[in-house]
C-alpha positions as CSV (number, residue, x, y, z in Angstrom):
1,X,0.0,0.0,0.0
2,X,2.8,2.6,0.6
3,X,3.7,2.4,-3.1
4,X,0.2,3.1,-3.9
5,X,0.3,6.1,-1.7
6,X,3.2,7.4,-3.3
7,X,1.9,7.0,-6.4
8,X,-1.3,9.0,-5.8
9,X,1.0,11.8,-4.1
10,X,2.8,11.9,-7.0
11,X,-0.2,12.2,-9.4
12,X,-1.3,15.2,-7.2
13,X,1.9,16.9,-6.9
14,X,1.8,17.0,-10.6
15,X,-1.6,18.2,-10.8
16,X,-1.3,20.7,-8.4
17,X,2.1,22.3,-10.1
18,X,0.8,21.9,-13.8
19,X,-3.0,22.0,-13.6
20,X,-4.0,25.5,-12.5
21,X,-0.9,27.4,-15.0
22,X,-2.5,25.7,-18.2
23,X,-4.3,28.1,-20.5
24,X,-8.5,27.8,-20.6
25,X,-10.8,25.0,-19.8
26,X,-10.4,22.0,-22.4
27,X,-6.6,21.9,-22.0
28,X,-6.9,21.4,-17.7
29,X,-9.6,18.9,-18.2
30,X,-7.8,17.1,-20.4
31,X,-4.5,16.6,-18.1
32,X,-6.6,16.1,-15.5
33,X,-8.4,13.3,-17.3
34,X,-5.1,12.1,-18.5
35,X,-3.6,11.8,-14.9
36,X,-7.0,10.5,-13.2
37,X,-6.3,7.6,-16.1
38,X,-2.4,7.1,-14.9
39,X,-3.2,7.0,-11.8
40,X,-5.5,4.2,-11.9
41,X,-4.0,2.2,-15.0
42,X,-1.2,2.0,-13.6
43,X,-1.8,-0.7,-11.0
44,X,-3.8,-2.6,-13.6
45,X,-0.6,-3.5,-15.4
46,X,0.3,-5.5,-12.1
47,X,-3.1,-6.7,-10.7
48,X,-4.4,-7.2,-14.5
49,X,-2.9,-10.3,-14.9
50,X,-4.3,-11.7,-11.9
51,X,-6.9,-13.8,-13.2
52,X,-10.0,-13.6,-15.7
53,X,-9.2,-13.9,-19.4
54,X,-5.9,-13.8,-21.0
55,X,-6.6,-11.0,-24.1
56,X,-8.1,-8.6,-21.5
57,X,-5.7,-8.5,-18.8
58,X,-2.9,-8.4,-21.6
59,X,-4.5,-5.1,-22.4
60,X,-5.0,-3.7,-19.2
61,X,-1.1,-4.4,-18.6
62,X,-0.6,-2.8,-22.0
63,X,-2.6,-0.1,-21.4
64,X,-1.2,0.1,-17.2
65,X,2.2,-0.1,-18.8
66,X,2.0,2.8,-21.5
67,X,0.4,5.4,-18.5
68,X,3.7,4.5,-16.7
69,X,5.4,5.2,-19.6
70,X,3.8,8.4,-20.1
71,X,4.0,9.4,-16.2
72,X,7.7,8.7,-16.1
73,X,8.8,12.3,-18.1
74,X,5.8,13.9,-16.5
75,X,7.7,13.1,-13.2
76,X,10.4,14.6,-14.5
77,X,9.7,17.4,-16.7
78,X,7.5,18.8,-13.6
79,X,10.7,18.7,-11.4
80,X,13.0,20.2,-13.7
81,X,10.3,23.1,-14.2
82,X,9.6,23.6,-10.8
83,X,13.4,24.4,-10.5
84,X,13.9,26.0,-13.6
85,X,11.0,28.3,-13.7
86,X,11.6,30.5,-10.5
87,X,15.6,31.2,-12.0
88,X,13.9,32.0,-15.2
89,X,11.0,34.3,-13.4
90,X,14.3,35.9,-11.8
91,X,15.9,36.6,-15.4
92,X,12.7,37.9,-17.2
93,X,10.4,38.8,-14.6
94,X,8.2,41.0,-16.9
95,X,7.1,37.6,-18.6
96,X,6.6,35.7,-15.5
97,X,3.1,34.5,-16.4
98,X,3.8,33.7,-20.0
99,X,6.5,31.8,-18.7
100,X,4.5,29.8,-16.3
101,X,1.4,28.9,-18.8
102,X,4.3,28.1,-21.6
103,X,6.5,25.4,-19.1
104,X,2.8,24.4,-17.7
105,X,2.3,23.7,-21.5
106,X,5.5,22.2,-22.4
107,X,5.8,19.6,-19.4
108,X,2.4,17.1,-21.2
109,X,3.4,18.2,-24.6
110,X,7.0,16.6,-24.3
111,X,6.0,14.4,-21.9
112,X,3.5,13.1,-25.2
113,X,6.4,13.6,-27.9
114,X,8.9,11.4,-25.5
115,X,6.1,8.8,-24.9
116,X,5.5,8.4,-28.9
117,X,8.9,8.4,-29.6
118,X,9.6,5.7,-26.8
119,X,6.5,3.3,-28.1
120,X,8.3,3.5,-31.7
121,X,11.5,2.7,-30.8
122,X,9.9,-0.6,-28.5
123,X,7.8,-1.7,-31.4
124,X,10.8,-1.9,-33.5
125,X,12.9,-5.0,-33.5
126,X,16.3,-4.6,-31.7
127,X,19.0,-2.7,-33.6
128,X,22.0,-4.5,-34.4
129,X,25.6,-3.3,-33.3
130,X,28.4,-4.8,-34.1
131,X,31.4,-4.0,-31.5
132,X,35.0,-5.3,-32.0
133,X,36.9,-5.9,-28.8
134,X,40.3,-6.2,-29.3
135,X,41.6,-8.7,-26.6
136,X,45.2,-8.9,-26.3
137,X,47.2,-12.8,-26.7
138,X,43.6,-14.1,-27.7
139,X,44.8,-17.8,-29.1
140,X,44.6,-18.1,-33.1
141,X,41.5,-20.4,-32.6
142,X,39.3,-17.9,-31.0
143,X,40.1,-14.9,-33.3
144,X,37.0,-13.7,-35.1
145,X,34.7,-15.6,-32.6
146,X,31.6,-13.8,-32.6
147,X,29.2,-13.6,-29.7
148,X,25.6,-12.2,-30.0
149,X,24.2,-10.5,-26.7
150,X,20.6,-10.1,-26.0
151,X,19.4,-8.2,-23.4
152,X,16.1,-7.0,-21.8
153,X,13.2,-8.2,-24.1
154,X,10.7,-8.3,-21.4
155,X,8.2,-10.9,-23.0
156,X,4.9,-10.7,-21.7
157,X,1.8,-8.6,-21.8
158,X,3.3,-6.5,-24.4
159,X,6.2,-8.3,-25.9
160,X,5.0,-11.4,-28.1
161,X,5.9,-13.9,-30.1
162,X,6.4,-12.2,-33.4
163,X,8.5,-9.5,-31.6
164,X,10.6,-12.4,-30.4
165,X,10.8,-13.8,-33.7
166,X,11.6,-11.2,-35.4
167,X,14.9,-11.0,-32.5
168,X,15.7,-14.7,-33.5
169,X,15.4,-14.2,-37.0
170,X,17.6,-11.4,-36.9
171,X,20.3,-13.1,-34.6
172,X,20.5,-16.5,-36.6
173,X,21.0,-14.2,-39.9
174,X,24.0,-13.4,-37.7
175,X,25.3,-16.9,-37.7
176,X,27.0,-16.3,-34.2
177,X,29.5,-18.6,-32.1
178,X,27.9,-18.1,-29.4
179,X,24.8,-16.0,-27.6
180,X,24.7,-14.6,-24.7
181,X,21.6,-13.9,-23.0
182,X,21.6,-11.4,-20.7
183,X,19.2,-8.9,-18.8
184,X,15.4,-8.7,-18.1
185,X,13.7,-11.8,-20.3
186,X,10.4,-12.0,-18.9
187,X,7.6,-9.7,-17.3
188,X,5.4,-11.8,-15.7
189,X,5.1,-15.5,-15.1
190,X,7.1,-18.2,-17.4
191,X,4.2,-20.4,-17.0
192,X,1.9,-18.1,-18.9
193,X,4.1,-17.4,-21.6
194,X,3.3,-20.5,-23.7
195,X,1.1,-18.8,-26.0
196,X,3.0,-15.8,-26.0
């Protein structure tokens, strides 16, 4: 429960510092609505998978999953106004309320830009980099051994099989020595990954 807590604190200390400094009526409501949704999505991505049917409690982790997304830079864009703005109400004070509706304004509208931007990059399938390491007295026989290293694929409510595929495809075109598998695999249970 103390996590909860925090998380509902945190959801109002945003609202409180970006709420009343945006401009008219729509533009509040909809932040409001937006944070109301975080707030309660959220835990769905945890408790979703609980029980009932498989499809819907996918999508309430997807959808619990994207809000925490999208509340991470709000969390952050919120703190570095709240210290930015009063050195920049100090440097132009005859614009101090422009300033404050404008940063009020910028803090959801990045917060949106890095969300979309994140979601893209996720959906993609996993960049390839190739990385020499030049190892000194490395015996004849292991010179040009190649090693692939995954890392954090996090299959589960929002990571499927073709995603995975797509990974494995992408790795055997590789035709490595060796693979490494490193970092988070799995969100969720292993047992309930069979259909994934």
């Amino acid at each position: 429960m103390p996590v909860l807590l925090l998380w509902a604190l945190l959801h109002l200390w945003v609202g409180w510092r970006i709420v009343p400094a945006l401009p008219g009526v729509v533009v509040p409501a909809v932040v409001t609505a937006m944070l109301l949704a975080s707030l309660l999505l959220v835990p769905m991505a945890f408790w979703g998978r609980r029980g009932g049917d498989r499809r819907t409690a996918d999508r309430w982790s997807w959808a619990g999953m994207l809000a925490m997304g999208a509340f991470s830079p709000l969390i952050v864009l919120t703190l570095l106004r709240e210290l930015g703005l009063p050195l920049a109400r100090w440097a132009w004070p005859e614009a101090s309320g422009a300033l404050t509706t404008a940063s009020a304004t910028a803090v959801p509208l990045l917060s949106a830009a890095f969300v979309a931007w994140g979601v893209v990059g996720a959906r993609r399938t996993a960049a390839v980099r190739d990385v020499v390491v030049p190892i000194a007295g490395l015996p004849a026989a292991l010179q040009g051994f190649s090693i692939v290293q995954i890392s954090d694929i996090h299959v589960g409510p929002t990571i499927k099989r073709p995603y995975v595929q797509a990974i494995v495809d992408a790795v055997n075109r590789l035709q490595p020595d060796a693979v490494a598998i490193t970092g988070d695999q799995v969100d969720g249970r292993v047992q309930g990954l069979a259909e994934d």
